[in-house]
C-alpha positions as CSV (number, residue, x, y, z in Angstrom):
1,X,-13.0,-26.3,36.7
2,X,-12.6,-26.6,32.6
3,X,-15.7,-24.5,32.2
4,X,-14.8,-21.9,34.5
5,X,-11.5,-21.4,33.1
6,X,-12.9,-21.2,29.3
7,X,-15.6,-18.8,30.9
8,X,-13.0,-16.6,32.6
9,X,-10.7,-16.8,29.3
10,X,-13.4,-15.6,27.1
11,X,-14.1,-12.7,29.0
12,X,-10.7,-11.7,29.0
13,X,-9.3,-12.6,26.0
14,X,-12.4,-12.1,23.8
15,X,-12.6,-8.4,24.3
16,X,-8.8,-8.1,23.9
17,X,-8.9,-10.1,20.1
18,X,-11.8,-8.0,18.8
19,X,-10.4,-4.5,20.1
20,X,-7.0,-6.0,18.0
21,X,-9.2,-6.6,14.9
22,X,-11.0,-3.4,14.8
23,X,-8.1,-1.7,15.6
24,X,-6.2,-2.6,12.5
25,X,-9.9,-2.9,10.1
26,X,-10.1,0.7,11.1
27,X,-6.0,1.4,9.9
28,X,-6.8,0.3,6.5
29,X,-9.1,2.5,5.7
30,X,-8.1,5.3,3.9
31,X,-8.3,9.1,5.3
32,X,-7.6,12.3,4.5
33,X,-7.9,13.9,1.0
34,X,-6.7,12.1,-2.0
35,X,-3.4,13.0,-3.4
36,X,-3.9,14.2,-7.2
37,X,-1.4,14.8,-10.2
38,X,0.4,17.9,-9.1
39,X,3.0,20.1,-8.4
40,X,1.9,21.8,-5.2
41,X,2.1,20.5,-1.7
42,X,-0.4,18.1,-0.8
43,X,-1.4,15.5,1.9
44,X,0.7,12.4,1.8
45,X,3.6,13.8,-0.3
46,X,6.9,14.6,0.9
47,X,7.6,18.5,0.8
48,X,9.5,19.1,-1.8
49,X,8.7,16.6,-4.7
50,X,6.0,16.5,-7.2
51,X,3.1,13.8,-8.5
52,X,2.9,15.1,-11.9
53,X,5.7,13.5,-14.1
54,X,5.1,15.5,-17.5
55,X,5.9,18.6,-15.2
56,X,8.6,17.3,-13.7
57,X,10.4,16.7,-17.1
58,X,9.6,20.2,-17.9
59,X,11.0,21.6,-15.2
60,X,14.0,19.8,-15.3
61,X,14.7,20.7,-18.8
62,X,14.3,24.3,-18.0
63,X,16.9,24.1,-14.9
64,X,19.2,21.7,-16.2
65,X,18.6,19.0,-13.3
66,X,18.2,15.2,-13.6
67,X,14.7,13.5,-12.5
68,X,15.0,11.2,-9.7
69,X,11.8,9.2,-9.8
70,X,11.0,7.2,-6.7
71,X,8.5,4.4,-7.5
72,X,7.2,3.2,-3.6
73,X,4.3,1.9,-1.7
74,X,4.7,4.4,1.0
75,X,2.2,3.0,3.5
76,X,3.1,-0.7,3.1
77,X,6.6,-1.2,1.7
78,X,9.1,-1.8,4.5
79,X,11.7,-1.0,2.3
80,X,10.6,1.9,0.9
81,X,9.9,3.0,4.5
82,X,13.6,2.5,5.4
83,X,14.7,3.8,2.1
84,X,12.6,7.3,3.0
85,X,13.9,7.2,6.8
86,X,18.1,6.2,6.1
87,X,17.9,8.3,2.3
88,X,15.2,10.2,1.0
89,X,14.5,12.2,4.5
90,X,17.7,13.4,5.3
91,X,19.3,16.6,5.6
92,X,22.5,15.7,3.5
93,X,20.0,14.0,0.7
94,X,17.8,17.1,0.7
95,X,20.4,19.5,0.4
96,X,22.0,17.6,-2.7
97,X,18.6,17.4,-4.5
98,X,17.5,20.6,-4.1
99,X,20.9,21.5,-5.9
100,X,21.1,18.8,-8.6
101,X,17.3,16.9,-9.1
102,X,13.5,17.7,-9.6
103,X,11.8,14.9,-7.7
104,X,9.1,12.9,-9.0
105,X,6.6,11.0,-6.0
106,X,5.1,7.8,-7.5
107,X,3.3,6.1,-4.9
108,X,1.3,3.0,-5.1
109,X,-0.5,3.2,-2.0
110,X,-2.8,0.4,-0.1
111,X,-4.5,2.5,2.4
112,X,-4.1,6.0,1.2
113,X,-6.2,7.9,-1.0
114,X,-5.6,8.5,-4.5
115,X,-7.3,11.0,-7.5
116,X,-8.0,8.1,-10.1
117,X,-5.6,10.3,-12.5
118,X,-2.8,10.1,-10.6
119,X,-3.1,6.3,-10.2
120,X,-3.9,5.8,-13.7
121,X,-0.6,8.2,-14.1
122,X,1.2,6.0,-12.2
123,X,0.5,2.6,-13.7
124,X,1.5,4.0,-16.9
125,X,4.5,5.5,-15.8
126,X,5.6,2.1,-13.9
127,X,4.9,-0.1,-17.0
128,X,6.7,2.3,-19.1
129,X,9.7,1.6,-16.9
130,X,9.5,-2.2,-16.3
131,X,9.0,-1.4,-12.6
132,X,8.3,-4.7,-11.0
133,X,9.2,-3.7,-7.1
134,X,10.0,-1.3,-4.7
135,X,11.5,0.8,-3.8
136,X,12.8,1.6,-7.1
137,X,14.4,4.7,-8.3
138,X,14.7,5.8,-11.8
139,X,16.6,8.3,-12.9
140,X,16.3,10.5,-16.0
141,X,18.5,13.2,-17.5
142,X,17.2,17.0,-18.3
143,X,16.6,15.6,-21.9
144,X,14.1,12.8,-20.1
145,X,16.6,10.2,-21.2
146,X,16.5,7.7,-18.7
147,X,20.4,7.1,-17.1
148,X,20.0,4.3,-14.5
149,X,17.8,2.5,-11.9
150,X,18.3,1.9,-8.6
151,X,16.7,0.9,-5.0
152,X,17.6,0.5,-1.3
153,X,21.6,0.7,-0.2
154,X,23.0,0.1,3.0
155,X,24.6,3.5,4.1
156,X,22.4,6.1,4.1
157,X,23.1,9.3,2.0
158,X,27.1,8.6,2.2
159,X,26.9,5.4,0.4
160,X,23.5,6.4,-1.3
161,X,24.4,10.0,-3.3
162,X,27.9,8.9,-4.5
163,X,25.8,5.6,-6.1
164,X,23.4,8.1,-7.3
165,X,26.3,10.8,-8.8
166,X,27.6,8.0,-10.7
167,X,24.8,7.3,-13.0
168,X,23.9,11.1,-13.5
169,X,28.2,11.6,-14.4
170,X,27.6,14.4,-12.0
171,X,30.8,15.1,-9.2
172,X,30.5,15.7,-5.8
């Protein structure tokens, strides 16, 4: 009776368990083209912001606009994950950064592809910053002055832009 039950549970449960650990081996591994130091669309960025930080600061000094740098590990961070889906990917949030900031994408990725000179770029940047979690935000002004830090807020864009207005002095 003991034999036949561990007989029937390994042909049941045995299959099950490996599909479940090559399921998630195969997850992990990264696809797609690697994302590289620029300022044009690419795989894996959000539309709109840029990998290339010496750019970014360039840009931003020729229109005027603050630099909102978002340090995450987009395919592994839950907060950064939640700070993308409340924040970062919202309507109100892309309206008022289209407007005011040139956005700066510094991902630290486990399972996504990456040029070595954009990771490279963004270990650099990260250490120059003190960045020692994420999601973390820093914010520079046009001049590359760096105004304030900050990270996930309960709220969404209503509690998150007025935070975000008061380090760059800038009014609603």
């Amino acid at each position: 009776m003991i034999n036949t039950m561990k007989k029937r549970f390994r042909s049941l449960f045995a299959p099950l368990l490996l599909a479940i650990v090559f399921a998630g081996c195969a997850q992990a591994e990264p696809q797609g083209d690697p994302s590289t130091v620029s300022t044009e669309p690419q795989p894996g960025v959000p539309e709109g912001w840029v990998t290339d930080y010496a750019a970014a600061l360039k840009q931003a000094k020729a229109e005027g606009k603050d630099v909102f740098i978002d340090f995450t590990g987009s395919d592994w961070c839950g907060w950064c994950i939640k700070l993308d889906k409340e924040v970062l990917d919202t309507a109100a949030f892309e309206k008022y950064a289209k407007e005011n900031l040139v956005l700066v994408y510094l991902d630290f990725p486990r399972g996504k592809p990456q040029a070595d000179a954009l990771k490279e770029q963004n270990e650099k940047i990260a250490k120059q910053y003190g960045i020692r979690g994420f999601p973390t935000i820093v914010v520079l002004n046009s001049d590359g002055n760096k105004v304030g830090q900050m990270g996930y807020m309960k709220g969404g864009p209503d509690a998150f832009i007025p935070a975000l207005e008061k380090l760059t002095s800038k009014d609603a």
